[in-house]
LOMIMI-159306 format. One line per 10 residues: number of its first residue (from 0); their letters; for each residue x, y, z of N, C-alpha, C, CB. Coordinates in nm, 3 decimals. Glycine has a CB too. Layout:
NUM> a> X/Y/Z/X/Y/Z/X/Y/Z/X/Y/Z  ... .
***
This chain:
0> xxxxxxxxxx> 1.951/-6.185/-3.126/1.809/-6.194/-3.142/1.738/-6.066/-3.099/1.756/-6.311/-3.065  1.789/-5.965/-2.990/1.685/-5.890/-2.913/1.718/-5.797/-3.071/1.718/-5.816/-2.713  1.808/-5.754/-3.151/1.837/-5.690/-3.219/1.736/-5.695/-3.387/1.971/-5.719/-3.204  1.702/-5.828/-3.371/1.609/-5.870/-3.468/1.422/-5.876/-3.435/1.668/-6.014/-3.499  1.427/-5.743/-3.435/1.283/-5.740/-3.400/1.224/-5.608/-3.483/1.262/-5.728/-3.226  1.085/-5.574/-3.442/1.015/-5.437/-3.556/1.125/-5.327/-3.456/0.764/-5.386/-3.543  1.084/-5.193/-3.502/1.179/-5.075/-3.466/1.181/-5.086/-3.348/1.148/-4.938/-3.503  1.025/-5.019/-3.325/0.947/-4.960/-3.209/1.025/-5.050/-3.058/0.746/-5.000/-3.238  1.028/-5.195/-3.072/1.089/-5.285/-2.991/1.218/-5.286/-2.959/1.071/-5.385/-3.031  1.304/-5.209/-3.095/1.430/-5.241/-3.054/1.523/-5.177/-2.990/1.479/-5.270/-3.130 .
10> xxxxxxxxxx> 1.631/-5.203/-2.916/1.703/-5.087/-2.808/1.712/-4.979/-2.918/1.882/-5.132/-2.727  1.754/-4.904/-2.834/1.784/-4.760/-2.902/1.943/-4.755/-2.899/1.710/-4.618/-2.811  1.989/-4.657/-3.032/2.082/-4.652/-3.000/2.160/-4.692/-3.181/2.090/-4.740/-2.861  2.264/-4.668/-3.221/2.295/-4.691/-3.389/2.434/-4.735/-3.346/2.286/-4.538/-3.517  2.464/-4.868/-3.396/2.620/-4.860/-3.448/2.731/-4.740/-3.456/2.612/-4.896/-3.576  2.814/-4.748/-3.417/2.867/-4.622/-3.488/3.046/-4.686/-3.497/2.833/-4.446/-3.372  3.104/-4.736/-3.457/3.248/-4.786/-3.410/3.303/-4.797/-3.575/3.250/-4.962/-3.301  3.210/-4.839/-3.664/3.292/-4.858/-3.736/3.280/-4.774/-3.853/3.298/-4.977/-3.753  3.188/-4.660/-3.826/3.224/-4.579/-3.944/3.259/-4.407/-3.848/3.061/-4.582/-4.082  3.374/-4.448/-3.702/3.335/-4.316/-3.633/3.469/-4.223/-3.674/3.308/-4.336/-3.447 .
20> xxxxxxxxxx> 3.529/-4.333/-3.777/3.692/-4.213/-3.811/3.595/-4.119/-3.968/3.928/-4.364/-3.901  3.536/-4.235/-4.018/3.489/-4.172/-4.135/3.415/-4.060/-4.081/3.406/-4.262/-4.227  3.335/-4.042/-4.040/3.219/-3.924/-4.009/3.323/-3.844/-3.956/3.075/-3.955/-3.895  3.357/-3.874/-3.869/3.474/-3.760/-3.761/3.562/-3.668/-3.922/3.660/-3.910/-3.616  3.618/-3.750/-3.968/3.688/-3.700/-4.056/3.649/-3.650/-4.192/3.762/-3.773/-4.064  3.483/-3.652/-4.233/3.444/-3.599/-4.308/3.360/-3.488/-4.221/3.391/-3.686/-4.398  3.353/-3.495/-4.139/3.236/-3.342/-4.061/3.335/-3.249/-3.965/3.074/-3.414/-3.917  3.434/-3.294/-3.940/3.545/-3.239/-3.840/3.674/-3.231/-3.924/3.570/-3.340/-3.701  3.757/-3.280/-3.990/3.859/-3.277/-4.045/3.828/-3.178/-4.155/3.903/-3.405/-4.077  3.747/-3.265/-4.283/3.779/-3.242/-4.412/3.675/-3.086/-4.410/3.735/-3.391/-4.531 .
30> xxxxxxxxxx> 3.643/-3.025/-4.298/3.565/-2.908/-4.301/3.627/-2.823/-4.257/3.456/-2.907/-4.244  3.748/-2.834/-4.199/3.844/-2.763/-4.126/3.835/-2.705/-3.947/3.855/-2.648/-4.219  3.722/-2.800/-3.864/3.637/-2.738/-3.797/3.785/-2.804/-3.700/3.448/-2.772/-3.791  3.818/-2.944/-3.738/3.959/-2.962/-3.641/4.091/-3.003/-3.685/3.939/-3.061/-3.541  4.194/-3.003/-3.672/4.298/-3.053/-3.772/4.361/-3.163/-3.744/4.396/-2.968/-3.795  4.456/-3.262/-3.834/4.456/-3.408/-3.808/4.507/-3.453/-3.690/4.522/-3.475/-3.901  4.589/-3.360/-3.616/4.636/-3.367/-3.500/4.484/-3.361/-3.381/4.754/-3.240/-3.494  4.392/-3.262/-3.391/4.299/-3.240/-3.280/4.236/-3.385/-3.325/4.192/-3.084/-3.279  4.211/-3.415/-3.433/4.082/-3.580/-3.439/4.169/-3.639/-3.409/3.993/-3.661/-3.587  4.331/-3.709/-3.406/4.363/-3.831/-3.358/4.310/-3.799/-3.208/4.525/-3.874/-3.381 .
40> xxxxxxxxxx> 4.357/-3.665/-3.145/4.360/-3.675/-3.005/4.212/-3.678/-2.940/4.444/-3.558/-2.952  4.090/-3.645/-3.013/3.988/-3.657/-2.980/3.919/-3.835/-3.006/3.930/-3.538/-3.048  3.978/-3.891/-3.129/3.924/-4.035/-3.142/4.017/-4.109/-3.056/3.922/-4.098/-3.297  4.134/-4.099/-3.017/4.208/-4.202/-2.954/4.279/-4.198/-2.777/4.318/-4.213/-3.059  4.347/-4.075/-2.812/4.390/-4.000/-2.662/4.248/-3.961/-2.509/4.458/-3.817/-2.733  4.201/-3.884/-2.561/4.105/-3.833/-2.494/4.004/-3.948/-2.458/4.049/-3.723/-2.570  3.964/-4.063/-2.473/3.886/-4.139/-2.421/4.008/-4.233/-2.348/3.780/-4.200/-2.527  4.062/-4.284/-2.351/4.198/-4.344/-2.274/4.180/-4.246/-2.101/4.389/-4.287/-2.395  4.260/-4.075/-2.140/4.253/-4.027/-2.062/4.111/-4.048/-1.933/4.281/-3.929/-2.127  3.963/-4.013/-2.056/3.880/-3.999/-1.944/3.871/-4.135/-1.881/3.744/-3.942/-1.981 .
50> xxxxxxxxxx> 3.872/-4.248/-1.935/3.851/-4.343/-1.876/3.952/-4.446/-1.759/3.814/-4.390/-1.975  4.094/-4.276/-1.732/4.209/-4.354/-1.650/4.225/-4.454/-1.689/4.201/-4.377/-1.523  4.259/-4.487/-1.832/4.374/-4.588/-1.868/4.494/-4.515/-1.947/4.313/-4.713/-1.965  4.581/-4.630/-1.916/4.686/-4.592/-1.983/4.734/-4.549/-2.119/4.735/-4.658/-1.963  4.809/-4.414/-2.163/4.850/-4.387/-2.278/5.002/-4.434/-2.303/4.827/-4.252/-2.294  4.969/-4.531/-2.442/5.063/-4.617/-2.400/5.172/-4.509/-2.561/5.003/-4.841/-2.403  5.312/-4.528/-2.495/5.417/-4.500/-2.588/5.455/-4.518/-2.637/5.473/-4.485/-2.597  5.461/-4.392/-2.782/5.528/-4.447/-2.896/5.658/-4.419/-2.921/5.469/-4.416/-3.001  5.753/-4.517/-2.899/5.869/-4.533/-2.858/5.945/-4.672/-2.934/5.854/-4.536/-2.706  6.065/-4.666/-2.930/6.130/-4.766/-2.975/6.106/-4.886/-2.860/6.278/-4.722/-3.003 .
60> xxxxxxxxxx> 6.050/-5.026/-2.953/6.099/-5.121/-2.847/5.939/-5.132/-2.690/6.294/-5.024/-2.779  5.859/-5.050/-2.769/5.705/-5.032/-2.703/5.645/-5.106/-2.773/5.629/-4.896/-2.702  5.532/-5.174/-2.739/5.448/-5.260/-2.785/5.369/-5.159/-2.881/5.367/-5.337/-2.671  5.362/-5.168/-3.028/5.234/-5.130/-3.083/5.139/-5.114/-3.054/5.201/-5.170/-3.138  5.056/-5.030/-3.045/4.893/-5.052/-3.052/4.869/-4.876/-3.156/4.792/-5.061/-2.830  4.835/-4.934/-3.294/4.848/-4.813/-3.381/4.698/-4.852/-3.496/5.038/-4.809/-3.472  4.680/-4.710/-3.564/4.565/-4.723/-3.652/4.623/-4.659/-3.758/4.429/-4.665/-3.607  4.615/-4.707/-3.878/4.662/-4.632/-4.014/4.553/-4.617/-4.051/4.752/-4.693/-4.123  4.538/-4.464/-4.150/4.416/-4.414/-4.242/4.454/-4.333/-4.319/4.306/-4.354/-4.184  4.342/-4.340/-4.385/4.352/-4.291/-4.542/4.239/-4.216/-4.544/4.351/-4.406/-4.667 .
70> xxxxxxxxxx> 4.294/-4.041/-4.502/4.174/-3.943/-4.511/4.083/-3.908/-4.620/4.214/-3.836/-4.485  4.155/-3.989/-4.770/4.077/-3.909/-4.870/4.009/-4.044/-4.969/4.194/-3.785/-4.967  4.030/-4.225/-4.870/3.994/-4.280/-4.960/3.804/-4.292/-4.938/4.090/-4.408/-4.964  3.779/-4.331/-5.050/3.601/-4.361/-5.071/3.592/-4.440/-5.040/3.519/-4.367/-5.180  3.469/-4.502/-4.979/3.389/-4.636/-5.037/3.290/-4.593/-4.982/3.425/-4.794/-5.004  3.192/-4.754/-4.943/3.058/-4.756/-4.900/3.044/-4.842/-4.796/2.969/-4.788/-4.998  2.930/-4.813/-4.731/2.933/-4.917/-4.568/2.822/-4.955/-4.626/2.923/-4.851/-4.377  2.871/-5.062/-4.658/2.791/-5.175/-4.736/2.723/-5.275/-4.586/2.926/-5.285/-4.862  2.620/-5.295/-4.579/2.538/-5.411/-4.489/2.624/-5.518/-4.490/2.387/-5.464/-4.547  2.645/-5.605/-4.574/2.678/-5.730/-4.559/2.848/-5.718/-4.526/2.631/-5.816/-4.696 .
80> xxxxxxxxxx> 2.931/-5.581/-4.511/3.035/-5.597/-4.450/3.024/-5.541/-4.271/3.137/-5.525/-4.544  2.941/-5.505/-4.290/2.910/-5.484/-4.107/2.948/-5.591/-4.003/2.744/-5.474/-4.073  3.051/-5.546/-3.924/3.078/-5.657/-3.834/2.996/-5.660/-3.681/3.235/-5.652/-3.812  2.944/-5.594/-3.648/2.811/-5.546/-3.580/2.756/-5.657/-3.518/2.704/-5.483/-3.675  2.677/-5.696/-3.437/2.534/-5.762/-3.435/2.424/-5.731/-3.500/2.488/-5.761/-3.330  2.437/-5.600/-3.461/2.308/-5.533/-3.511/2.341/-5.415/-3.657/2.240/-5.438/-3.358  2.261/-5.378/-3.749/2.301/-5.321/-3.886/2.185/-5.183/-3.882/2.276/-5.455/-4.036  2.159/-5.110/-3.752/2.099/-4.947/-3.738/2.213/-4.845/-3.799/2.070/-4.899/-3.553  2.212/-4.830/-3.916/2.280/-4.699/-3.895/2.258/-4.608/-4.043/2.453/-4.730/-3.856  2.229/-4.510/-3.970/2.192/-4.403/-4.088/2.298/-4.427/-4.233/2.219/-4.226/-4.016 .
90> xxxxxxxxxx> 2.392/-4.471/-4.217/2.505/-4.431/-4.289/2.516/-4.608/-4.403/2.665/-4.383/-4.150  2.446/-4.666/-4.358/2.416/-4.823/-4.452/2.434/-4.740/-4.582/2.225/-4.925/-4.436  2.485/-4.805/-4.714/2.488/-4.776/-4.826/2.494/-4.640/-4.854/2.404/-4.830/-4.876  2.583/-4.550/-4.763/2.646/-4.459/-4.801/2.783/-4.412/-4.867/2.633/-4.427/-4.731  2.826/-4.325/-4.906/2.989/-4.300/-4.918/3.019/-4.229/-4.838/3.049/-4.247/-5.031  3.094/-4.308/-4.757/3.171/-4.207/-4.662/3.339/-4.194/-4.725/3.167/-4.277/-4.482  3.423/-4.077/-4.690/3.529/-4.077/-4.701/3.647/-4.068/-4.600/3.525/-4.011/-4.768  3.765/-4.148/-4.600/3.802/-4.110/-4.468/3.830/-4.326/-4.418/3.630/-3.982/-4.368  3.901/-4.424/-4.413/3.900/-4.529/-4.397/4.023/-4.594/-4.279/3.899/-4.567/-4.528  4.008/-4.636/-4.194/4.130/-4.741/-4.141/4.168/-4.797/-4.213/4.117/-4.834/-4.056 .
100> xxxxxxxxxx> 4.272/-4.843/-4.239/4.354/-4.920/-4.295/4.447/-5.012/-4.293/4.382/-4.882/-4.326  4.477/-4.991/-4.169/4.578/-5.099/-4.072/4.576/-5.087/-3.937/4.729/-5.086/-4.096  4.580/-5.201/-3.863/4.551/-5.168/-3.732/4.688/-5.261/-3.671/4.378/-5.213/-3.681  4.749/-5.223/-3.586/4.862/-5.302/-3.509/4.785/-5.306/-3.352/5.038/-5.207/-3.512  4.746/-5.459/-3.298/4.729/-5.450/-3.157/4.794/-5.510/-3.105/4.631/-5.471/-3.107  4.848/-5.528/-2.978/4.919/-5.564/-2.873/5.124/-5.607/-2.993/4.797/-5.735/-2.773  5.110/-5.509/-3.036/5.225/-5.553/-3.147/5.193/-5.638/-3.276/5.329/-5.640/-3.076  5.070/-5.662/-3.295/5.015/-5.761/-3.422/5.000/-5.675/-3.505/4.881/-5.847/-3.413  5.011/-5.711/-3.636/4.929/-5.660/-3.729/4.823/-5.735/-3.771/4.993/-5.626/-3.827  4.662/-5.685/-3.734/4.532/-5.759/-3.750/4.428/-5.736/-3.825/4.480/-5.768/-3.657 .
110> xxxxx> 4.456/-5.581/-3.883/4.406/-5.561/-4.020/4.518/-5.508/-4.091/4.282/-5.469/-4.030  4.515/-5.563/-4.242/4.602/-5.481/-4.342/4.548/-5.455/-4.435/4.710/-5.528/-4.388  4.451/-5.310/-4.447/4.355/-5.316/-4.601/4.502/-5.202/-4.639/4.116/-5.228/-4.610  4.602/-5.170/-4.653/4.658/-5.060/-4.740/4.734/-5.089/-4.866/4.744/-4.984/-4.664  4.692/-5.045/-4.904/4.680/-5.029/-5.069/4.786/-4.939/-5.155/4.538/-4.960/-5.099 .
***
C-alpha cells in the first residue's frame, strides 16, 4: 500500500534487482568498459565479500548456488511481469539486452527460462 500512492508521497528509490544484470551488461559489458569476468565479479563476488559472507565453491559435490545468462538475448520489462511490490523504474517497457536464465539455489533449479 505505502507504494500505491501520488509520486511526491512515495519512498524514494527505483526497483532495480531485476533488471541489474541487464543494465550492468548493456552499459558495462557490451561497451567494453568491463569484461565478462570483471561483471560476474562485480554483480556476484564483490557484494558477498563486502558484506562478510561466504563465497561459496564451485567444486564437485558443493551445493549449487549459480546464475545462467544470455548476454545478447532481447526482450522487454514489461509491468505486468514485475515481481516487485512496487513497479518505479525508468526501464518499464523498455528493451533491455542481456537476461538470466537459470538460476540453481541451495542445489535447486528454480528458474529455467533457457532456450
Amino acid at each position: 500500500e505505502e507504494k500505491e500512492v501520488e509520486f511526491i508521497y512515495a519512498p524514494n528509490g527505483i526497483i532495480g534487482l531485476e533488471t541489474a544484470w541487464s543494465i550492468s551488461n548493456m552499459r558495462l559489458f557490451k561497451t567494453k568498459k568491463l569484461n565478462l569476468q570483471q561483471l560476474v565479479e562485480k554483480l556476484s563476488y564483490n557484494p558477498r565479500k563486502i558484506l562478510n559472507l561466504e563465497v561459496p565453491a564451485l567444486e564437485e559435490g558443493a551445493q549449487a548456488n549459480l546464475t545462467f545468462f544470455n548476454t545478447d538475448e532481447e526482450w522487454t520489462f514489461d509491468p505486468k511481469n514485475v515481481r516487485s511490490k512496487s513497479k518505479n523504474s525508468p526501464y518499464l517497457n523498455k528493451k533491455l539486452t542481456g537476461r538470466a536464465v537459470g538460476i540453481f539455489n541451495r542445489g535447486e533449479l528454480v528458474i529455467n527460462e533457457l532456450r
